[in-house]
GUNUVEX-475170 format. One record per residue (C-alpha): residue in one letter; x, y, z. Coordinates in steps of 0.1 Angstrom, whole numbers, plus 5000, padded with zeros to 4 digits. Example, Ala and Ser with C-alpha at 12.3 -4.5 7.8 and 13.67 -1.06 7.14 Angstrom:
REM GUNUVEX-475170
A512349555078
S513749895071
END
This chain:
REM GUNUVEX-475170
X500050005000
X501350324989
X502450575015
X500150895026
X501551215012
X502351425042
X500651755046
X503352015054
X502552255085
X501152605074
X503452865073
X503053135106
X501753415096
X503553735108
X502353885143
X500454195153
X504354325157
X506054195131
X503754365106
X503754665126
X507554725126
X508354505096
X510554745081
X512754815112
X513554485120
X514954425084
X517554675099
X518254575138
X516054225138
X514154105171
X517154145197
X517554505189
X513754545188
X513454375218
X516354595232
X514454895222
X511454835236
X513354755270
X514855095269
X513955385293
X514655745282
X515156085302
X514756415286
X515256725301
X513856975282
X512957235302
X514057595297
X514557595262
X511957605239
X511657255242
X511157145201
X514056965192
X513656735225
X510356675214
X511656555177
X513956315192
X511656175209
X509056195181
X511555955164
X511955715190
X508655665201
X507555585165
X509955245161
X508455145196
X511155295224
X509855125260
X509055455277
X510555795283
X509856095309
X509856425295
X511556695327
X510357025315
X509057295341
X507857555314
X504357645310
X502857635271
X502957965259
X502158165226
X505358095210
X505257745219
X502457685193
X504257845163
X507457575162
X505957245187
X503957065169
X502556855197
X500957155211
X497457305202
X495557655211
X494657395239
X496957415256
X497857745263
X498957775301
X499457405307
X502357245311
X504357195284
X505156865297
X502256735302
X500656805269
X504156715248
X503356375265
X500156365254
X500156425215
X503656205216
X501755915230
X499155915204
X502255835181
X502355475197
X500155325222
X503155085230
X504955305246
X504655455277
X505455855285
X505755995324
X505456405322
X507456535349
X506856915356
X509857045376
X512957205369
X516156965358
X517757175394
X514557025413
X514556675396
X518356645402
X518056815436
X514656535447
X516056235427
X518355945443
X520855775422
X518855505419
X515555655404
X518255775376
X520155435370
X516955315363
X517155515328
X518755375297
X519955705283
X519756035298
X519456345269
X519956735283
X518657025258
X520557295262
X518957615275
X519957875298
X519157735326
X520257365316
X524057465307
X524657545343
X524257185349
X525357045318
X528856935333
X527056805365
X524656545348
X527856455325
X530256345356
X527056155371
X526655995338
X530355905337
X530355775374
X527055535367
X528455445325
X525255575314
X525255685278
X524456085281
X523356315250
X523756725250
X521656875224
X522057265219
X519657415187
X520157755181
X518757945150
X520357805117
X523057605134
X522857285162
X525357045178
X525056715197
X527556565219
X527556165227
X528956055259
X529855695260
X531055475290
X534955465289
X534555125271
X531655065250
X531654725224
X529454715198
X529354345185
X526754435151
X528454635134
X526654575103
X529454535075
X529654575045
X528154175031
X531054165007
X533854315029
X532554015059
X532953745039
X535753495054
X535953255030
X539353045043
X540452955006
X544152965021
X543052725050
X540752485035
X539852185064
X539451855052
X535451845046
X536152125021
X538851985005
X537651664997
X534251814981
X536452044957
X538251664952
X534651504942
X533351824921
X536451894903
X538251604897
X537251514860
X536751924853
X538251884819
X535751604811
X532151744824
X529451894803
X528952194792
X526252224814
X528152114846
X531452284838
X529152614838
X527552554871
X530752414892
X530652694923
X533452894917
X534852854957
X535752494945
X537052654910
X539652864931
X540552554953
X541352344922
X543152604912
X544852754939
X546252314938
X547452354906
X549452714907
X551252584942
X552452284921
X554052544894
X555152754922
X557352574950
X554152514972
X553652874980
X550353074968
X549353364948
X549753684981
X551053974964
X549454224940
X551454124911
X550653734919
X547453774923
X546953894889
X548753634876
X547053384892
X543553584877
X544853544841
X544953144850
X542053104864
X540553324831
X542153094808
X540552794823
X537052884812
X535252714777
X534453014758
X533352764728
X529752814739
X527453024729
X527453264756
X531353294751
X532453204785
X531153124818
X529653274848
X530653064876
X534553154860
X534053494857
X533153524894
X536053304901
X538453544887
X536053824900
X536953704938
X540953644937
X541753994949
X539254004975
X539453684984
X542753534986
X544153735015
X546553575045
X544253605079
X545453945098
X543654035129
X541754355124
X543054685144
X539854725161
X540154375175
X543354435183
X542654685203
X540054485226
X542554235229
X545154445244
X542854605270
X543554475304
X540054365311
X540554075279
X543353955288
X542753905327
X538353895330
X536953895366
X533953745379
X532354085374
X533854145342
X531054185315
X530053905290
X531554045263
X535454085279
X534653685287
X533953605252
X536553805235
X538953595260
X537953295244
X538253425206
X541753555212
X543053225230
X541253065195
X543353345176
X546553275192
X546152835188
X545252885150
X546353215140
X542953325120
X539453445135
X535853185138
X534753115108
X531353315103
X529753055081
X528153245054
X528153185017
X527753464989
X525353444959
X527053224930
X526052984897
X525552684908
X523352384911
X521052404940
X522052094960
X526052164949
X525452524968
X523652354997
X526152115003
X528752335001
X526552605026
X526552295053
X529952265051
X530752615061
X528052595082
X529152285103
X532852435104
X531552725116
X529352565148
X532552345158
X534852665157
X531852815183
X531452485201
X535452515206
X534752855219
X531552805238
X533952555258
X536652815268
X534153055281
X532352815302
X535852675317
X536453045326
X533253045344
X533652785360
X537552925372
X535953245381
X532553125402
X530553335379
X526653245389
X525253325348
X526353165323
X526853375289
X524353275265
X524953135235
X523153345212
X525553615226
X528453405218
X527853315181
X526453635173
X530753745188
X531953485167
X530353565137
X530953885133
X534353915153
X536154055122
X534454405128
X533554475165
X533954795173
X535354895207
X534855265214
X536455405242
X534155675256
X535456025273
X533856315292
X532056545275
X534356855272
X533357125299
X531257435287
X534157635298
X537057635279
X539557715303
X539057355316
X540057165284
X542956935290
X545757015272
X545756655252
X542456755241
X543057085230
X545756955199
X542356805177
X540257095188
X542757345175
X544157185143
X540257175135
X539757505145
X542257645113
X541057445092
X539257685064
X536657375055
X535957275086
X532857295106
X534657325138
X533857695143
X530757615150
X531257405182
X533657655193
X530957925189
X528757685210
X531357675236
X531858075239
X527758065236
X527457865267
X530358015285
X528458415281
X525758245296
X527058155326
X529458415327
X528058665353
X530658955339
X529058945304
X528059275291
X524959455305
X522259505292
X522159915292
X525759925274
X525060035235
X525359735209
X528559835193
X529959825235
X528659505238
X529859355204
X533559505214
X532959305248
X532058955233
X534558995207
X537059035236
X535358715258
X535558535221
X538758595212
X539758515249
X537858165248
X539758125219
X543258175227
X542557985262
X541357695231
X544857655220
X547257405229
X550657555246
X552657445214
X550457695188
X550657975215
X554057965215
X554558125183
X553258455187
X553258615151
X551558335137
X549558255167
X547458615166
X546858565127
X545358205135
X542958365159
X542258635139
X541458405109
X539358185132
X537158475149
X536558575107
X534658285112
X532958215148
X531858545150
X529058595124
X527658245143
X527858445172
X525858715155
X522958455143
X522958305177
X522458635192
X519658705165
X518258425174
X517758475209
X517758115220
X515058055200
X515157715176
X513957725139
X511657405137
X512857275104
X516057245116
X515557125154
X513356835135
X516556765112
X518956745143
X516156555167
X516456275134
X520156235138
X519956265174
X517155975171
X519355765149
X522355785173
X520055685204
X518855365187
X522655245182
X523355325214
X520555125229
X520754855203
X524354815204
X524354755170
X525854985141
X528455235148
X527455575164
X529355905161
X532755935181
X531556175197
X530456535188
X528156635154
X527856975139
X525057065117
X525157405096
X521657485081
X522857745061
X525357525039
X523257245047
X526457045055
X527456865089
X530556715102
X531656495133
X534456555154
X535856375189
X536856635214
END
């Protein structure tokens, strides 16, 4: 009796989420999802006019953020309505807060807003350290009143290694300033597809080698039809066999070899056939530049694995110091990185390609399996109660070509007079150059420092007395900018300043036009970038700015510098 055909399952359809936030999670998948929606964001956003706080969040509340509270104290007024969109006539004489929070939440009913109307001095001054650890990013708008404590909530935010975000939006111009913990890995970086490819043609392991022995053993021999659709990783292993033969056992590593080797692979092809050649050869020679390359370990892994915290983890050290551990002791016993496992796009038969995809595959879960069993032996050395997952493991391995360790600093102080000296080279050399946006962060930095400064010029001195007195406080600031090398050279020294004041100064003039006020259009611009840099941060994946951005809405043009 013949056997029942099988009915396959149905296929799941896509949930309630999944639909909702399809697109997203093409770009940072369900763990970063899932690490958004665990996230927890404070604002403070009182005393400025409060719209490009309200943008940022705009932008995380839309991809499904966890929750945020919104700090302002000020009370909607009639310029609130012209530039906040999440204000109506309604709400005249309410608090800004309160109402923000309640058009933002109509945005997504996922995510949960907490209005908070106090000053950032009274939240500070009534919060514990505890209800602000609680927070998974903490995001100051600069104002008048905020600056005063801008340096404040950054050394609290480098005590506790909570990522910290200064926003400033003034007229035609903004800035934003990331502050990361002093060590901050990012595992997802998201690579290039082609430039993460680890194919291990120089390295092949025995499975591999003996399925290039069964596909290409009678090469010369096949049909037309086979000869075209032999994968071309197995064409460049045949290959590679031959050339060593010709060439004292060594392979094709230099430039000039490598192009050799290209011609020989080229001249293996059938070009009889009607097409004139084949595909699977063509991307064969295609991939001998890119592909034949002697393992090297990357400088950003290098760099994790001279830090201190690799080489000798705690029990309290964090996952991710454990794991890199493991993947440098692998490093060190066979001189190359885990194989990721993945397999580009190529002509060939269907089950050729998928038994060729399990054999990467299978050599990639052993090389994790090897390293899976160092980091548990380290657990067990070091008493540690949790166990690494992994998930969090293979996602290291796979991608451990191009994790990205950034090494996080102190926001510098609104003052310049406090700038270490070290940090005061980049800021400089920036500052002369003639394309740079640089003068703009350095017109923040007088900005802030006026405002605090209680010597600044009255109000009943005449304009052109007042100009003459923050062109003096300028030109101070900058002076006090440069490192002690620049200033030594006098002559040369005043003309750089005087060069570099052509240029702050008429930001100075539009910031004093502007009269801390922010243009919408380009507080919604900067609240977008903002947004983007807060959901790297939180999903640790993709790299985020290093560490201050500069936006210039009059040449449209932005630039990011680490000071």
């Amino acid at each position: 009796m013949a056997a029942r055909p099988t009915t396959p399952p149905p296929l799941q359809a896509p949930t309630a989420k999944e639909k909702k936030y399809d697109r997203q999670l093409r770009l940072w998948a369900a763990s970063g999802q899932q690490a958004l929606e665990d996230a927890r964001v404070l604002l403070f956003n009182g005393g400025s006019p409060g719209v490009v706080g309200v943008e940022i969040l705009k932008n995380l509340i839309l991809p499904g953020i966890g929750s945020y509270t919104i700090v302002d104290d000020n009370i909607v007024a009639e310029n609130d309505l012209g530039i906040n969109f999440f204000l109506t006539d309604d709400s005249l004489g309410k608090s800004r807060a309160h109402e923000t929070c309640k058009y933002l939440n109509e945005l997504n009913p996922d995510v949960k807003g907490c209005p908070v109307d106090k000053s950032l001095h009274q939240f500070l001054v009534k919060s514990d350290s505890e209800v602000l650890n609680q927070y998974s990013l903490i995001i100051l708008i600069a104002s008048k009143q905020n600056t005063m404590l801008h340096e404040s909530v950054s050394k609290f935010c480098a005590t506790k290694a909570l990522p910290f975000i200064y926003v400033h939006s003034l007229g035609l111009f903004s800035h934003f300033s990331l502050q990361l913990p002093d060590a901050f890995p990012i595992i997802d970086t998201h690579p290039d597809p082609i430039s993460a490819q680890d194919l291990r043609l120089l390295e092949p392991w025995p499975e591999l080698k003996a399925f290039t022995q069964s596909k290409t053993e009678k090469l010369d021999t096949l049909s037309e039809h086979d000869h075209g659709h032999v994968p071309y990783l197995l064409l460049l292993l045949r290959f590679l066999d031959e050339w060593r033969e010709s060439h004292a056992g060594k392979s094709p590593t230099q430039y000039k070899e490598k192009k050799e080797f290209k011609s020989f692979v080229e001249s293996k092809a059938r070009t009889s056939n009607s097409e004139g050649g084949e595909e699977n050869f063509d991307e064969a020679a295609g991939a001998v530049l890119k592909s034949l390359n002697i393992p090297s370990l990357p400088s950003g892994l290098r760099q994790i694995f001279d830090e201190a915290t690799c080489k000798e983890p705690r029990k309290d050290t964090a996952n991710f110091w454990l794991v890199a551990n493991a993947i440098q002791k692998f490093h060190n016993a066979y001189g190359y990185l885990p194989l990721p496992g993945a397999l580009p796009d190529m002509k060939a038969q269907s089950k050729d390609y998928i038994q060729l995809q399990n054999i990467y595959k299978a050599k990639a879960r052993r090389e994790v399996d090897e390293i899976t069993k160092s980091v548990r032996s380290m657990e067990v050395d070091l008493q540690r109660q949790t166990p690494v997952e992994g998930k969090e493991i293979e996602a290291f391995c796979k991608g451990a070509a191009f994790v990205k360790l950034i090494k996080g600093q102190q926001l510098l102080p609104d003052n310049t007079r406090l700038v270490p000296e070290a940090r005061k080279t980049s800021l400089w050399s920036s500052l002369i150059d003639e394309e740079s946006l640089m003068p703009i962060y350095m017109a923040y930095l007088i900005y802030d420092d006026e405002v605090q400064d209680e010597s600044r010029p009255p109000d009943h001195l005449d304009q052109e007395d007042i100009a003459e007195k923050r062109k003096f406080h300028a030109r101070t600031l900058i002076r006090l900018s440069a490192p002690m090398s620049a200033s030594q050279e006098v002559d040369s020294f005043d003309e750089s300043v005087d060069q570099i004041m052509t240029r702050v100064w008429p930001i100075l003039e539009e910031f004093s036009r502007a009269d801390g006020a922010e243009l919408h259009n380009i507080s919604a611009l900067t609240g977008g970038m903002v947004a983007q840099e807060v959901i790297k941060v939180l999903t640790k994946q993709y790299i985020p700015i290093d560490n201050t951005c500069v936006f210039d809405g009059i040449t449209s043009k932005s630039a990011v510098f680490r000071v």
